[in-house]
C-alpha positions in Angstrom: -104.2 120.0 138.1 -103.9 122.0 134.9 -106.7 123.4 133.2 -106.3 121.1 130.0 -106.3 117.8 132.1 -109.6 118.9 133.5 -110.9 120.3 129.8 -109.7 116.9 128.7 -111.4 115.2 131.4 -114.7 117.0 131.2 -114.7 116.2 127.7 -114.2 112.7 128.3 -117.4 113.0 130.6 -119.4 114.4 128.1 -118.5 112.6 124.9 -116.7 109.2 125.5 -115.9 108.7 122.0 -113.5 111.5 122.4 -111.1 109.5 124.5 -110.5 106.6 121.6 -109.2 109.4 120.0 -106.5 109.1 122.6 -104.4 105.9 121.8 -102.6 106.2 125.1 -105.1 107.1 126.6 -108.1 104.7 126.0 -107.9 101.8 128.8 -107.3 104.5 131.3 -110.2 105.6 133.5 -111.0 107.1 136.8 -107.8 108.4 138.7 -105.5 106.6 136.3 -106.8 108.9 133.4 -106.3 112.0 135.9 -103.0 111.1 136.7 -101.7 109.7 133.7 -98.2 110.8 132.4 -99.7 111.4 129.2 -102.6 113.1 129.7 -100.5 115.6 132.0 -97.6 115.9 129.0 -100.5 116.5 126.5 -102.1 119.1 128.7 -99.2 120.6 128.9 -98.7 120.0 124.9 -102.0 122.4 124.8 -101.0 125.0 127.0 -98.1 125.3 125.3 -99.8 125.9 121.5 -101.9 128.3 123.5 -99.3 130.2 124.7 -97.3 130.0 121.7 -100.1 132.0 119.8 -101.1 134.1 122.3 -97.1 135.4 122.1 -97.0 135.7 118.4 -101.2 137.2 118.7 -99.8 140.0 116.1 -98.1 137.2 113.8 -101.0 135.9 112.0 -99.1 134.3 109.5 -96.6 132.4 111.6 -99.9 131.5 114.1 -101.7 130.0 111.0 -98.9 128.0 109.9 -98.1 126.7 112.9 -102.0 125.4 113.8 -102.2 124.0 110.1 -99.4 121.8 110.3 -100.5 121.0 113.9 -103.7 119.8 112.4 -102.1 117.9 109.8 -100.3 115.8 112.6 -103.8 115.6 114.2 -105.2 113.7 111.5 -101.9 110.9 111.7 -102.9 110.6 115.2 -106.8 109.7 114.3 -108.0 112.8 116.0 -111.4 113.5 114.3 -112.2 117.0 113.0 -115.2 117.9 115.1 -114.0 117.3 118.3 -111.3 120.1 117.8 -114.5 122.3 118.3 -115.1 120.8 121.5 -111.8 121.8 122.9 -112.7 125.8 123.3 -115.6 125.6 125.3 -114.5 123.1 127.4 -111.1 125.0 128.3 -113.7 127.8 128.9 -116.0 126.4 131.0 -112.7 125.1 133.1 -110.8 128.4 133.2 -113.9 130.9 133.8 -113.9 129.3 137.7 -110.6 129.9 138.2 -110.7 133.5 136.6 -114.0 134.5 138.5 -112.2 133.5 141.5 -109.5 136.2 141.1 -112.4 138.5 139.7 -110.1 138.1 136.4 -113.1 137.2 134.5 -115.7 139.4 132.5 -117.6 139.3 129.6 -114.6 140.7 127.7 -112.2 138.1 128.8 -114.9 135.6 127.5 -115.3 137.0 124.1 -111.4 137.3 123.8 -111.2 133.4 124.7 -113.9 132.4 122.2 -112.3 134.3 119.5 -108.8 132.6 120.6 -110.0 129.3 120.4 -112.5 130.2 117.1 -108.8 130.8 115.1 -107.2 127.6 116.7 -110.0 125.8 115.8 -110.5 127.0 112.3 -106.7 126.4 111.1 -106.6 123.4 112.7 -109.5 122.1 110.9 -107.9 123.7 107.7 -105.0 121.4 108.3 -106.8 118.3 109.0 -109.3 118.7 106.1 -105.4 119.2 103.9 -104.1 115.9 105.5 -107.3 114.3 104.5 -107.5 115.4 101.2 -103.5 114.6 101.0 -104.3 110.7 102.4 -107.0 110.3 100.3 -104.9 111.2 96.8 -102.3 108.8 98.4 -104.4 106.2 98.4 -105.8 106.2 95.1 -102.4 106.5 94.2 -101.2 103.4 95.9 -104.3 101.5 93.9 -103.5 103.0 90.8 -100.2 101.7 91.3 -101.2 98.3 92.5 -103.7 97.3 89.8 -100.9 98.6 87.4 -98.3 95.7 89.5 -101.3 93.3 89.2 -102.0 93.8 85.2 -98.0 93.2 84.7 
């Protein structure tokens, strides 16, 4: 099992509402979530953006752009802001295990994974609280422009 499936899992344990968040996800349970082809392609999703910014760690620029947008897309999907701070600690609390085991982990390694997932977090929000705002001027938009069709 990958680490995110597990994180996602435990998460799932430990606040249910998370898992509405997941359209495709929502009527599993059990060993259908656990093997579900689309919690293993969004684990996979993850450890991908993690290794994506882990490889460009001296590209701030290019890492913030690419988690800002990422958030914005976040927001279309009806993922809610706080539970992108959830995600760091759980990963954490499922990699540490399998780090201790190959005496991989230390308090070092845990500080570096913190900060990791503190930036990921933090332009992530940044680009769902932009989508938000960006939604909500849409909308009053669209009723400007509907009372304006109405009063016609």
């Amino acid at each position: 099992m990958l680490p995110h499936t597990d994180t996602i899992r435990c998460m799932f344990n430990d606040n249910p509402d998370i898992k509405n968040a997941f359209i495709a996800l929502r009527h599993l349970e059990g060993d259908s979530l656990i093997n579900s082809k689309e919690l293993r392609s969004h684990s996979l999703r993850v450890m991908g953006m993690v290794d994506k910014v882990t490889s460009r760690i001296s590209q701030p620029e290019k890492i913030r752009d690419m988690l800002v947008e990422l958030g914005t897309h976040h927001i279309e999907y009806g993922a809610r802001i706080e539970f992108i701070d959830l995600l760091g600690s759980q990963f954490i609390v499922c990699i540490e295990p399998m780090l201790a085991e190959t005496n991989s982990w230390n308090p070092e390694v845990e500080i570096a994974w913190k900060k990791l997932f503190r930036m990921i977090s933090y332009h992530m929000r940044t680009g769902m609280e932009l989508q938000r705002k960006r939604n909500q001027t849409k909308k009053k938009l669209e009723k400007k422009q509907n009372k304006l069709n109405m009063s016609n």
